[in-house]
N, CA and C atoms as an extended XYZ file, in Angstrom:
462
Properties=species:S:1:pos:R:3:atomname:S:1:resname:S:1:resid:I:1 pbc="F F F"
N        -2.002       21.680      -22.578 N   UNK     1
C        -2.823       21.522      -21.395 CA  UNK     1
C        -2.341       22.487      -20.328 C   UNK     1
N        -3.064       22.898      -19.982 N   UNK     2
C        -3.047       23.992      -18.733 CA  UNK     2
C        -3.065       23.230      -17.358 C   UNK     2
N        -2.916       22.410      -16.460 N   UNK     3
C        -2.969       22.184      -15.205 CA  UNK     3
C        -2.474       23.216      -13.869 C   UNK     3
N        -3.417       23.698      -13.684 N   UNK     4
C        -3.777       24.479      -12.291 CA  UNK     4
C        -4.132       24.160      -10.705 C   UNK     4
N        -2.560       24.141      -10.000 N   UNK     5
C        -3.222       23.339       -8.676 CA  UNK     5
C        -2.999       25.007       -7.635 C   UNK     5
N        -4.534       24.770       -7.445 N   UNK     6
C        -4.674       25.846       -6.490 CA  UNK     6
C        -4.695       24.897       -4.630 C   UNK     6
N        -4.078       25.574       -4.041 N   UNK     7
C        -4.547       25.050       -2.421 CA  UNK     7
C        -5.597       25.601       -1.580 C   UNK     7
N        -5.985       24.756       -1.296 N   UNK     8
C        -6.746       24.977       -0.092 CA  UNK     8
C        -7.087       26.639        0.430 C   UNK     8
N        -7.534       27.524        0.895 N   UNK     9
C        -7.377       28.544        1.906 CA  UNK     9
C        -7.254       28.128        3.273 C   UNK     9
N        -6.581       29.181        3.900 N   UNK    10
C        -6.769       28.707        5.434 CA  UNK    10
C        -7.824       28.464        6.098 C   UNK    10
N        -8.111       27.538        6.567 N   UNK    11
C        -8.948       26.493        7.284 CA  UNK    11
C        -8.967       26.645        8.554 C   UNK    11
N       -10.059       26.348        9.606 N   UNK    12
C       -10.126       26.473       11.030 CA  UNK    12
C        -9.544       24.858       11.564 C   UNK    12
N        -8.972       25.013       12.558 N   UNK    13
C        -8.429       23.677       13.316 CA  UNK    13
C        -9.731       22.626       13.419 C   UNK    13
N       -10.020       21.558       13.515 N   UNK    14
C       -11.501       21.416       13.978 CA  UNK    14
C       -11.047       19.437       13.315 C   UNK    14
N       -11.891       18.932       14.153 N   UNK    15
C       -11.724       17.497       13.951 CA  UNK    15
C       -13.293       17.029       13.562 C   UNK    15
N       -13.679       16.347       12.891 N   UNK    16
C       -13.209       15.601       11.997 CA  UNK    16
C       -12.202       16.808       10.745 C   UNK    16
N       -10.833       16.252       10.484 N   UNK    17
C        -9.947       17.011        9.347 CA  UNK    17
C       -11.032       17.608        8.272 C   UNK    17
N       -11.694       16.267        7.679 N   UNK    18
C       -12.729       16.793        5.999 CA  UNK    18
C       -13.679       17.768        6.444 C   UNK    18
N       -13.987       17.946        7.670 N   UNK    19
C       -15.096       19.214        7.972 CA  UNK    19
C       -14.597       20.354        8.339 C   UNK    19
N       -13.197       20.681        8.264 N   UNK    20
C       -12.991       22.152        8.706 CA  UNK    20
C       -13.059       23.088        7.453 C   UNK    20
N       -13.464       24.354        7.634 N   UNK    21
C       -14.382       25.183        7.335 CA  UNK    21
C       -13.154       25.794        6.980 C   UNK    21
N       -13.276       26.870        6.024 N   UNK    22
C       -12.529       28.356        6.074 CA  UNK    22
C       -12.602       29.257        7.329 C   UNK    22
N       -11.502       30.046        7.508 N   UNK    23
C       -11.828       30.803        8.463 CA  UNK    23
C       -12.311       31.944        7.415 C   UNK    23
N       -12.560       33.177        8.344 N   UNK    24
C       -13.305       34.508        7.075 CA  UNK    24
C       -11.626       35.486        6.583 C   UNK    24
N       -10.332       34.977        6.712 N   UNK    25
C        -9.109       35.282        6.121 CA  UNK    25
C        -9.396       34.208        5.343 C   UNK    25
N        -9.275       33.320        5.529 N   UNK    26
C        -9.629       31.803        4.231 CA  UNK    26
C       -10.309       32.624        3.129 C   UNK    26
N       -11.870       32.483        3.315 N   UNK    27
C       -13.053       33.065        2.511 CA  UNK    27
C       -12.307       34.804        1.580 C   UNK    27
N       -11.344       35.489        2.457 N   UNK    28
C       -11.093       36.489        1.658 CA  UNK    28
C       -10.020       35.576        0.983 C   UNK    28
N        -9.315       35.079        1.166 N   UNK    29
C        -7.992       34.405        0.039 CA  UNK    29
C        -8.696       34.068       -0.994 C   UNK    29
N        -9.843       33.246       -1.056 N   UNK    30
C       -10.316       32.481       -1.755 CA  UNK    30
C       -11.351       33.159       -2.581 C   UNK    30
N       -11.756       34.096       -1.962 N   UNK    31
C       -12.268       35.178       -3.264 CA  UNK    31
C       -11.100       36.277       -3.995 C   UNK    31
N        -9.718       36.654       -3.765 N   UNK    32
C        -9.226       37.392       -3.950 CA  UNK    32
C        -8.801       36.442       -5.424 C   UNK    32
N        -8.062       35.023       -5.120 N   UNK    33
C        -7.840       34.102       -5.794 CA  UNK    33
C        -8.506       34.389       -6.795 C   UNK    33
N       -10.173       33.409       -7.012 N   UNK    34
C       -11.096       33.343       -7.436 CA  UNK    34
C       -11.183       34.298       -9.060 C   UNK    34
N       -10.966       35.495       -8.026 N   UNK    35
C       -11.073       36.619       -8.986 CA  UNK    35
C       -10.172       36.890      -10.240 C   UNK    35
N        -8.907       36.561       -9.400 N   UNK    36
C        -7.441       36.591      -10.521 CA  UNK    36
C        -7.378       35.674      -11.218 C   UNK    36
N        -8.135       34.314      -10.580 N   UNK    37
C        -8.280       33.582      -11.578 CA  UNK    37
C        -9.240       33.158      -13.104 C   UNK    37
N       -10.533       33.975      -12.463 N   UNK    38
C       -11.439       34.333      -13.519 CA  UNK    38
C       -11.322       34.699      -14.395 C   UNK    38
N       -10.550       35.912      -14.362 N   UNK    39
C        -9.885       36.450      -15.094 CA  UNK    39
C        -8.749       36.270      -15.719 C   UNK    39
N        -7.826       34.791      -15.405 N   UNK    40
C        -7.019       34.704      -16.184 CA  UNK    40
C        -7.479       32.785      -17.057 C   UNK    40
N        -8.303       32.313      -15.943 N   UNK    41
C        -7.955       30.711      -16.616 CA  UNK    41
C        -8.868       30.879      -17.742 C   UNK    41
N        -8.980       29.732      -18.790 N   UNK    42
C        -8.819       29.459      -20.112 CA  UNK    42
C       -10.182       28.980      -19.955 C   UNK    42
N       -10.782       29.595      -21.130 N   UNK    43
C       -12.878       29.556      -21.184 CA  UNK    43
C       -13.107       28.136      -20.754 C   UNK    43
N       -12.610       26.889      -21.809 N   UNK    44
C       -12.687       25.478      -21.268 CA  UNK    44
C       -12.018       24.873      -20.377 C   UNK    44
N       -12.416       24.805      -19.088 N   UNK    45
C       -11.318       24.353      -17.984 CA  UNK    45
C       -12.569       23.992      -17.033 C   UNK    45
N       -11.952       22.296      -16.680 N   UNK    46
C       -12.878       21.463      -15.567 CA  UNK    46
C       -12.054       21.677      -14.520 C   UNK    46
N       -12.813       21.689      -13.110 N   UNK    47
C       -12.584       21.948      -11.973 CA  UNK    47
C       -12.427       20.428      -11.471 C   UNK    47
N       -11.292       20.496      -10.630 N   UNK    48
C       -11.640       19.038       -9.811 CA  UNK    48
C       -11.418       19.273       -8.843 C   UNK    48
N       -12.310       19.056       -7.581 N   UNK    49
C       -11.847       19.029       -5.492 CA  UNK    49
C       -11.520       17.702       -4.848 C   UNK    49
N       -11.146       18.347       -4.121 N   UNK    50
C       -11.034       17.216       -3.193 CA  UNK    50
C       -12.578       17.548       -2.808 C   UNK    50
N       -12.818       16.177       -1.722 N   UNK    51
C       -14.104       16.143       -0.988 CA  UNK    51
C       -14.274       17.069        0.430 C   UNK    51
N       -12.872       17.711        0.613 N   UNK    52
C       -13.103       18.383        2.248 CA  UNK    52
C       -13.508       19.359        2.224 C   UNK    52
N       -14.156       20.060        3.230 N   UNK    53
C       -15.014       21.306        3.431 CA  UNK    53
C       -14.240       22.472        2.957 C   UNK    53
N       -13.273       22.437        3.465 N   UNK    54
C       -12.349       23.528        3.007 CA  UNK    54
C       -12.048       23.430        1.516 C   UNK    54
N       -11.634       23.101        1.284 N   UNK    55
C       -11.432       22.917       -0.313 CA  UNK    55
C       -12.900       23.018       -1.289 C   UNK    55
N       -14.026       22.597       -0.770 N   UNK    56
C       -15.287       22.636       -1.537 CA  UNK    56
C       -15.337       24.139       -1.194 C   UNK    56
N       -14.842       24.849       -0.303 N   UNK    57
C       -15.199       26.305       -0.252 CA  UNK    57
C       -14.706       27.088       -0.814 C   UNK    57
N       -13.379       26.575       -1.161 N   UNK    58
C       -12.305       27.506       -1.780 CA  UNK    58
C       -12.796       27.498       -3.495 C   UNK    58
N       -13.063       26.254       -4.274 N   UNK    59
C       -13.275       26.278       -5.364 CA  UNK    59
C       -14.962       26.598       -5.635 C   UNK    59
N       -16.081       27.111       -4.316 N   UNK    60
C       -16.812       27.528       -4.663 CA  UNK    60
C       -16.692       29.220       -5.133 C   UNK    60
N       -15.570       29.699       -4.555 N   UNK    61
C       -15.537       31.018       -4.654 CA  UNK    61
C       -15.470       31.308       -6.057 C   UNK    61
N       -14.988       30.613       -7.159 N   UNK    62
C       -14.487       30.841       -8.448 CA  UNK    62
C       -16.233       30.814       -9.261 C   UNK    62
N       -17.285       30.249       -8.870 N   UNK    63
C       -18.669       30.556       -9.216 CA  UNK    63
C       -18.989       29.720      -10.311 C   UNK    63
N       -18.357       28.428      -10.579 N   UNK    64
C       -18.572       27.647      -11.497 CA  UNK    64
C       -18.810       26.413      -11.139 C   UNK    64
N       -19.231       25.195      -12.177 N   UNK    65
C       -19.827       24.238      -11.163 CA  UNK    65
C       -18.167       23.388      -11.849 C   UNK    65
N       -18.165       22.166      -10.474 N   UNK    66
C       -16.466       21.442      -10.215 CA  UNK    66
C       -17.233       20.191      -10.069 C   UNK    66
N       -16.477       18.947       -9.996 N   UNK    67
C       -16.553       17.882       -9.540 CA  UNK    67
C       -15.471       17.280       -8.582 C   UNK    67
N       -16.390       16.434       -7.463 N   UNK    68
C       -15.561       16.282       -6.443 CA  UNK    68
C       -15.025       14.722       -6.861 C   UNK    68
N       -13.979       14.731       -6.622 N   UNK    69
C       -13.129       13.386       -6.645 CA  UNK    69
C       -12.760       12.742       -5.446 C   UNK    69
N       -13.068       11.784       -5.087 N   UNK    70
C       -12.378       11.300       -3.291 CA  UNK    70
C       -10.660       11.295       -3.698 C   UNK    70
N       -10.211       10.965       -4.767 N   UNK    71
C        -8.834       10.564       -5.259 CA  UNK    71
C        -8.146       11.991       -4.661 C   UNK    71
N        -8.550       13.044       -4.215 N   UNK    72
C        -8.105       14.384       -4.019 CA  UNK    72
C        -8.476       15.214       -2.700 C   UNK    72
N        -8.256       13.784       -1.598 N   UNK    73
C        -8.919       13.527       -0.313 CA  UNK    73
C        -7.274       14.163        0.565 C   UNK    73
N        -7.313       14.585        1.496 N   UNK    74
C        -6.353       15.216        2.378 CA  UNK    74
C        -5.134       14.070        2.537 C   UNK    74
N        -5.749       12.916        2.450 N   UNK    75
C        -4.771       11.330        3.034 CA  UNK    75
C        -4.033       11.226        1.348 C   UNK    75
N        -4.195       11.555        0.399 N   UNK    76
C        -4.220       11.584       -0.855 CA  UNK    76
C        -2.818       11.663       -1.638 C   UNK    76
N        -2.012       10.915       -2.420 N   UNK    77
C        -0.497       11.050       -2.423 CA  UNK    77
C        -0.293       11.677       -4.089 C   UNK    77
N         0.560       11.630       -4.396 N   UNK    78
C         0.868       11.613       -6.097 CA  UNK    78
C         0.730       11.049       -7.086 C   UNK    78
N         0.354        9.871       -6.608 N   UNK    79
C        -0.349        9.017       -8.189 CA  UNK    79
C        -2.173        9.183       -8.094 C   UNK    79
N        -2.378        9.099       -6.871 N   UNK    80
C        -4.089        9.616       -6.931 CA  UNK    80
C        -4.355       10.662       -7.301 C   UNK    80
N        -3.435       11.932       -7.089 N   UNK    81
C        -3.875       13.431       -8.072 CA  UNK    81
C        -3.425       13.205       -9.752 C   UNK    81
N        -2.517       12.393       -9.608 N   UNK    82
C        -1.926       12.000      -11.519 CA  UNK    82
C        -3.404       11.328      -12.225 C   UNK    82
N        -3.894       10.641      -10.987 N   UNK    83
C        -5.205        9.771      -11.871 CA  UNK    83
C        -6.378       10.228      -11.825 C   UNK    83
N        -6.593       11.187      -10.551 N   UNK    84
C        -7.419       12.002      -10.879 CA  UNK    84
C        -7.602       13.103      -12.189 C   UNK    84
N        -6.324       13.561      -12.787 N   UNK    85
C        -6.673       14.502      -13.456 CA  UNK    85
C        -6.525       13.597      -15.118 C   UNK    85
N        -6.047       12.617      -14.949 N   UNK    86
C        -5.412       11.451      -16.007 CA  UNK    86
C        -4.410       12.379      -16.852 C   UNK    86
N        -3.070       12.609      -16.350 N   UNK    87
C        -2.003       13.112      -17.384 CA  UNK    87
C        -1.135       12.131      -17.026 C   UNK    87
N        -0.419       12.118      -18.044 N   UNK    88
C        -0.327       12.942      -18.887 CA  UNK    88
C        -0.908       13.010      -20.313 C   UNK    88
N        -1.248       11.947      -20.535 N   UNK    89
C        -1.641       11.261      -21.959 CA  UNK    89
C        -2.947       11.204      -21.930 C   UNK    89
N        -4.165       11.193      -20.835 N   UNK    90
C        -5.172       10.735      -20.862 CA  UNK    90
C        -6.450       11.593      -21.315 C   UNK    90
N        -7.658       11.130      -21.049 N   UNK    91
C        -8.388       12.576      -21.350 CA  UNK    91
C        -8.537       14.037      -20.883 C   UNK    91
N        -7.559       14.214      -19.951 N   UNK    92
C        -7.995       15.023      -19.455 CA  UNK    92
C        -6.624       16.055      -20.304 C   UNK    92
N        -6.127       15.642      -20.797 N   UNK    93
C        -4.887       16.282      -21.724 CA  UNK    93
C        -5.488       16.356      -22.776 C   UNK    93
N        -6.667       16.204      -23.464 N   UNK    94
C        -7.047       16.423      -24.525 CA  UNK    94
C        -8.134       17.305      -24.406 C   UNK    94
N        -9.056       17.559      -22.834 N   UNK    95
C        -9.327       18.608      -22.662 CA  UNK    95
C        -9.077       19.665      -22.446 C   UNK    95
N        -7.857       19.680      -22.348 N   UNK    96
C        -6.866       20.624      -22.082 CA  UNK    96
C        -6.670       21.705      -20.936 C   UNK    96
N        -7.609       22.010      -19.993 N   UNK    97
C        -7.426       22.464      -19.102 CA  UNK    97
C        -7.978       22.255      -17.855 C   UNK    97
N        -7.435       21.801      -16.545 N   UNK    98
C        -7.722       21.290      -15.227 CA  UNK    98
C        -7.697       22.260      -14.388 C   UNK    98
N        -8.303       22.610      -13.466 N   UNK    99
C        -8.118       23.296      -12.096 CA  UNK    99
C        -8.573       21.986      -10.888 C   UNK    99
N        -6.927       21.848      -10.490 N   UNK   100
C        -7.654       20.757       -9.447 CA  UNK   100
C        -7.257       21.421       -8.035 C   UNK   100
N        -8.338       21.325       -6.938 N   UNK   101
C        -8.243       22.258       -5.806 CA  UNK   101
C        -8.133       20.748       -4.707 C   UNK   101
N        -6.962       21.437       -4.138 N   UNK   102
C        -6.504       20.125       -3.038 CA  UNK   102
C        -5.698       20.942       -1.875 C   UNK   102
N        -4.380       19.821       -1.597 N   UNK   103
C        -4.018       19.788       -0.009 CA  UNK   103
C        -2.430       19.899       -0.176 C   UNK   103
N        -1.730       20.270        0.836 N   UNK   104
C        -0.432       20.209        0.950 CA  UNK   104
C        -0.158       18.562        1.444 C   UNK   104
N         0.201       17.841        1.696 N   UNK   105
C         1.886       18.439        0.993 CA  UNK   105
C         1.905       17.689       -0.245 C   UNK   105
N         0.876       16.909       -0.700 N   UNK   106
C         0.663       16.536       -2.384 CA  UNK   106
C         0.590       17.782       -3.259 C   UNK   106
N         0.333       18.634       -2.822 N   UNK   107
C         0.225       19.597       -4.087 CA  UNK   107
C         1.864       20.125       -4.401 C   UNK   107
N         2.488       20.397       -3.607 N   UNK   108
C         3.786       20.778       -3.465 CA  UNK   108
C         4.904       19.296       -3.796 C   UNK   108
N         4.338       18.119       -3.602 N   UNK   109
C         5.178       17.061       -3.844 CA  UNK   109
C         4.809       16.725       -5.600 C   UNK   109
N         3.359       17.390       -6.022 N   UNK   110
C         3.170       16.969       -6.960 CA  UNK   110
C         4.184       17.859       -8.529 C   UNK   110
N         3.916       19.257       -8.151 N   UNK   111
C         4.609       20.122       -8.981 CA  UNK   111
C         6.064       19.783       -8.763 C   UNK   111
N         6.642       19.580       -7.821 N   UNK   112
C         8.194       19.264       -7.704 CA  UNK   112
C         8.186       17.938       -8.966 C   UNK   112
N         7.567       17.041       -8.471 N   UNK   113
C         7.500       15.756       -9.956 CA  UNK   113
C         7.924       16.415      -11.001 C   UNK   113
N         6.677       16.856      -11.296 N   UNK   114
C         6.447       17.433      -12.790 CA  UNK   114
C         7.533       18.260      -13.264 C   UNK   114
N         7.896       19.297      -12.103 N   UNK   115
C         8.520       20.250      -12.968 CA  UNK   115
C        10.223       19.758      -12.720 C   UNK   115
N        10.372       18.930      -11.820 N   UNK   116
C        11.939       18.704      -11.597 CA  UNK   116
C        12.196       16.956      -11.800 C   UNK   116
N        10.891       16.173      -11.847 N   UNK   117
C        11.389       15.564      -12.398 CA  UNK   117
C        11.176       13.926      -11.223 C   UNK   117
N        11.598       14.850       -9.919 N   UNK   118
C        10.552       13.569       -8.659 CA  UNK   118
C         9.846       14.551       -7.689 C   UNK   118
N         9.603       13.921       -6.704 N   UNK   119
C         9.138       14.002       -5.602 CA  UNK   119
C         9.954       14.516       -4.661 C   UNK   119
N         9.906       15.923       -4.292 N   UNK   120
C        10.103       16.598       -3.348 CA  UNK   120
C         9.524       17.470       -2.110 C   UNK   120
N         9.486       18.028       -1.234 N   UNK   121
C         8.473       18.698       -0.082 CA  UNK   121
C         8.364       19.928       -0.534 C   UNK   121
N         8.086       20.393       -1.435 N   UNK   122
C         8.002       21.693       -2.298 CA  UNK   122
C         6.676       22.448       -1.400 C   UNK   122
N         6.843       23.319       -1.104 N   UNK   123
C         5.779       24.365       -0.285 CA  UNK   123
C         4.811       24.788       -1.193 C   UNK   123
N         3.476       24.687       -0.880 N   UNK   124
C         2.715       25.444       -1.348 CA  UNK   124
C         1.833       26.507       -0.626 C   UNK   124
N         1.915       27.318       -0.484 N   UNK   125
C         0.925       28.587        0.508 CA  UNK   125
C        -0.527       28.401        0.713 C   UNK   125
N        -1.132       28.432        1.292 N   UNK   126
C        -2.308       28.246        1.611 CA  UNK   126
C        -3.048       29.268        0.680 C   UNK   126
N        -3.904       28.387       -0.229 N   UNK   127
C        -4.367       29.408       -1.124 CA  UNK   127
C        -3.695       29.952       -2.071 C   UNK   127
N        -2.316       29.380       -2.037 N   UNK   128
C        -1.844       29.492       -3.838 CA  UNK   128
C        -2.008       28.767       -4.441 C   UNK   128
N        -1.929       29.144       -5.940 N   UNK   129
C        -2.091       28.551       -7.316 CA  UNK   129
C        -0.575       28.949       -8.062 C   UNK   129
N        -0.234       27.588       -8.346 N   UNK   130
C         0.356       27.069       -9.340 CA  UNK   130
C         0.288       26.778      -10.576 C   UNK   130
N         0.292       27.329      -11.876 N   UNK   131
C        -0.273       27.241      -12.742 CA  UNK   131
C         1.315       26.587      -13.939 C   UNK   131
N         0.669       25.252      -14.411 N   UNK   132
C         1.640       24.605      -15.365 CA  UNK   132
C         1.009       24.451      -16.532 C   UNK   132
N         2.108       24.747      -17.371 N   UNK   133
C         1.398       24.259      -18.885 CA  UNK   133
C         2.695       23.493      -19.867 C   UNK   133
N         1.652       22.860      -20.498 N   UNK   134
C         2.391       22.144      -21.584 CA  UNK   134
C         2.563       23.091      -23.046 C   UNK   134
N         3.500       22.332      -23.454 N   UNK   135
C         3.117       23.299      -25.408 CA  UNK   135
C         4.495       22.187      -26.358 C   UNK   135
N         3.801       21.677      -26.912 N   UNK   136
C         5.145       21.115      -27.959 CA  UNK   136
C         6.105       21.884      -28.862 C   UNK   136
N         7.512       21.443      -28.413 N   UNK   137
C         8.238       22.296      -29.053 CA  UNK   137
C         9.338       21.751      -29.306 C   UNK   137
N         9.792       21.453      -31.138 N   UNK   138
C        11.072       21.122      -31.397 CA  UNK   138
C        11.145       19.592      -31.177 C   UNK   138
N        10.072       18.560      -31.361 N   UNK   139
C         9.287       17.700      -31.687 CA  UNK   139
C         9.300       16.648      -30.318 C   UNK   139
N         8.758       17.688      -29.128 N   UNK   140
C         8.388       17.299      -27.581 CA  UNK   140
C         7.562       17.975      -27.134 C   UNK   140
N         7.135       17.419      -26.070 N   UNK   141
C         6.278       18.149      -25.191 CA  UNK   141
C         7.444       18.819      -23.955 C   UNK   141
N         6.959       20.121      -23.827 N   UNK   142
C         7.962       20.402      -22.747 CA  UNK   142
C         6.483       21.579      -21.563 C   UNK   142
N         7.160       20.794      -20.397 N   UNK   143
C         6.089       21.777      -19.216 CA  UNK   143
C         7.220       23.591      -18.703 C   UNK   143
N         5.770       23.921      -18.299 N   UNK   144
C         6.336       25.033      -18.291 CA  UNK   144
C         5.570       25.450      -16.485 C   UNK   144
N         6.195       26.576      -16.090 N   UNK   145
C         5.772       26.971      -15.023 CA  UNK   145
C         4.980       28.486      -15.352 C   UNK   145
N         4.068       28.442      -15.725 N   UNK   146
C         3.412       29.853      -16.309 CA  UNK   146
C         3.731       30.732      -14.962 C   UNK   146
N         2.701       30.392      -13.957 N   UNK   147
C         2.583       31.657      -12.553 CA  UNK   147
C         2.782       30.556      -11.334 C   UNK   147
N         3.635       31.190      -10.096 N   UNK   148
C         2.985       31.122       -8.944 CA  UNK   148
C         2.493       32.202       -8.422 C   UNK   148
N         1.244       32.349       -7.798 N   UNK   149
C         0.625       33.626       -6.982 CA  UNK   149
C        -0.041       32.952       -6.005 C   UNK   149
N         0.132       33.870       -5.201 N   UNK   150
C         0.016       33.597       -3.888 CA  UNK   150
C        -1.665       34.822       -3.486 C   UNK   150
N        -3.011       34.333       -3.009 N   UNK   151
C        -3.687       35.072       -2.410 CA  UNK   151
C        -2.792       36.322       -1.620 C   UNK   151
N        -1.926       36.843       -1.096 N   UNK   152
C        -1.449       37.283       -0.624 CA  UNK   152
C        -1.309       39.319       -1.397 C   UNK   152
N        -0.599       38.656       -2.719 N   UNK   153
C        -0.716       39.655       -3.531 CA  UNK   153
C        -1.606       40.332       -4.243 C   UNK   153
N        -2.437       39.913       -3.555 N   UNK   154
C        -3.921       40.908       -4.620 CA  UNK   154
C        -4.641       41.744       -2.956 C   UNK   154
């Protein structure tokens, strides 16, 4: 399984939180992203968003159709993105590949889990993607940290 947590792009300040918009540096992250990612994620791969404006913008840039989950809402902690995507065991590990587009500081508390084991304040950049994968080996499953990239570098 491939699990891909991309963040957010930068967002304009603006209240209500779920309605702020990209700014047009956002909109370029999020197509620069988009692009690197087109080009690299895996033919079968479901999209999952959160419900906020920003985030529905960021995973529109990638040009495919996603489903929005409230479980992947800004207020949103680490077992609601675990059940949103259902891993480790669930179906969504047998589809084998996720792109779920969300929020700090769950996205950064979530990969610290996974890859170390708990819950830590692990940074994620506005508009990076994190890309983890599984592969059995030597009669386990072991995760791996394929890429971090950052919009920044393209």
């Amino acid at each position: 399984m491939n699990l891909i947590l991309w963040r957010h792009c930068e967002a304009e300040d603006a209240v209500p939180d779920d309605a702020r918009a990209l700014t047009v540096r956002g909109r370029h992250q999020a197509e620069r992203m988009a692009k690197w990612l087109g080009g690299q994620m895996p033919r079968h791969c479901e999209v999952i968003c959160s419900p906020a404006v920003r985030a529905r913008q960021t995973a529109d840039a990638l040009g495919v159709d996603y489903r929005i989950d409230d479980r992947l809402s800004p207020e949103a902690d680490v077992t609601d993105y675990l059940a949103a995507v259902d891993w480790p065991e669930g179906p969504a590990a047998s589809r084998g590949n996720v792109i779920v587009v969300g929020h700090q500081p769950v996205l950064g508390r979530l990969a610290s889990l996974l890859l170390a084991g708990q819950e830590a304040d692990w940074t994620v950049k506005k508009g990076a993607v994190w890309w983890l994968s599984t592969r059995d080996r030597e009669g386990g499953r072991q995760l791996l940290l394929k890429a971090a990239v950052s919009p920044d570098l393209f």
